[in-house]
C-alpha angles and dihedrals in degrees: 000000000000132000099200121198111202130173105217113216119230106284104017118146109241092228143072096231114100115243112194100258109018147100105231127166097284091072090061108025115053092166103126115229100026126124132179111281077210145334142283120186111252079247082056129093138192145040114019118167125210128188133168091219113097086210104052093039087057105057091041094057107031118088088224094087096051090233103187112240119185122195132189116209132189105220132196107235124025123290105238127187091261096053088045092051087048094047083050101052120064113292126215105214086176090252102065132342118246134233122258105267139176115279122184143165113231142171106258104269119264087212103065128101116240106251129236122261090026115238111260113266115219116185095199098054125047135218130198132195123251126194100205112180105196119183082203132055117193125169114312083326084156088065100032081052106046090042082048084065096038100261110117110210123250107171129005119179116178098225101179145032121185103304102347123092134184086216083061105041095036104206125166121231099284101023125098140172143207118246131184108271095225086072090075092033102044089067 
């Protein structure tokens, strides 16, 4: 049973389906019998795991293991103190109210790949770099998030899941690798 790691490319469907139009997995992933452990919007980038195995797939999804996922988002503003201890704190998006999560500042990674198309570069306006580690993942909850404190996301890239990084397995969009499936399970 494989535990795939795959970088997904800016938008790139997160399923295997074709949609007329669209770069979706199956142009990058022709491995029989595997299916998402979880979902990035087709405007995400980043880790993604897939896995033939129900079981794994599922506690690797469901919010209810408290897999880590950490996500590093491009924001438009800077991210003071006040709007880090807000995205922190449990935030009411109308919906549904988040758990409290990790926010911090941090220097844009120099790991990270530039993305295509580049994000727009205004003079007149900065932007700043966030590491947010949530143990849910709703429906584009980053965005709805960052929008919440006043910070529109540019740019959001999930660079890690449980033990698995992108700054450790160092995979270009489109690339991916096997690991050993005990490193997940032997958490």
């Amino acid at each position: 049973m494989p535990l795939i790691l795959f970088n997904k490319p800016f938008q790139v469907l997160c399923q295997f389906s074709p949609q007329p139009g669209r770069a979706s997995l199956a142009d990058y992933l022709d491995i029989p019998g595997i299916y998402p452990a979880g979902r990035l919007d087709a405007d995400s980038e980043g880790l993604m795991l897939l896995t033939d195995d129900g079981k794994l797939q599922h506690k690797i999804a469901h919010p209810d293991h408290k897999e880590a996922k950490t996500y590093l988002v491009q924001v438009d503003g800077v991210a003071d103190a006040g709007a880090l201890l807000r995205l922190q704190a449990p935030l009411d998006l109308g919906d549904f109210v988040t758990k409290p999560c990790r926010a911090v500042r941090i220097a844009e990674p120099d790991w990270l790949w530039p993305r295509d198309p580049p994000i727009r570069a205004r003079q007149d306006k900065p932007t700043s770099w966030i590491a947010i580690t949530l143990e849910e993942g709703k429906n584009r909850q980053v965005r709805r998030m960052t929008a919440a404190v006043g910070l529109p996301t540019l740019r959001l890239v999930r660079s890690s899941i449980g033990p698995f990084s992108l700054a450790t397995h160092p995979l270009m969009p489109g690339e991916f690798v096997e690991v050993p499936v005990a490193d997940l399970r032997g958490k």
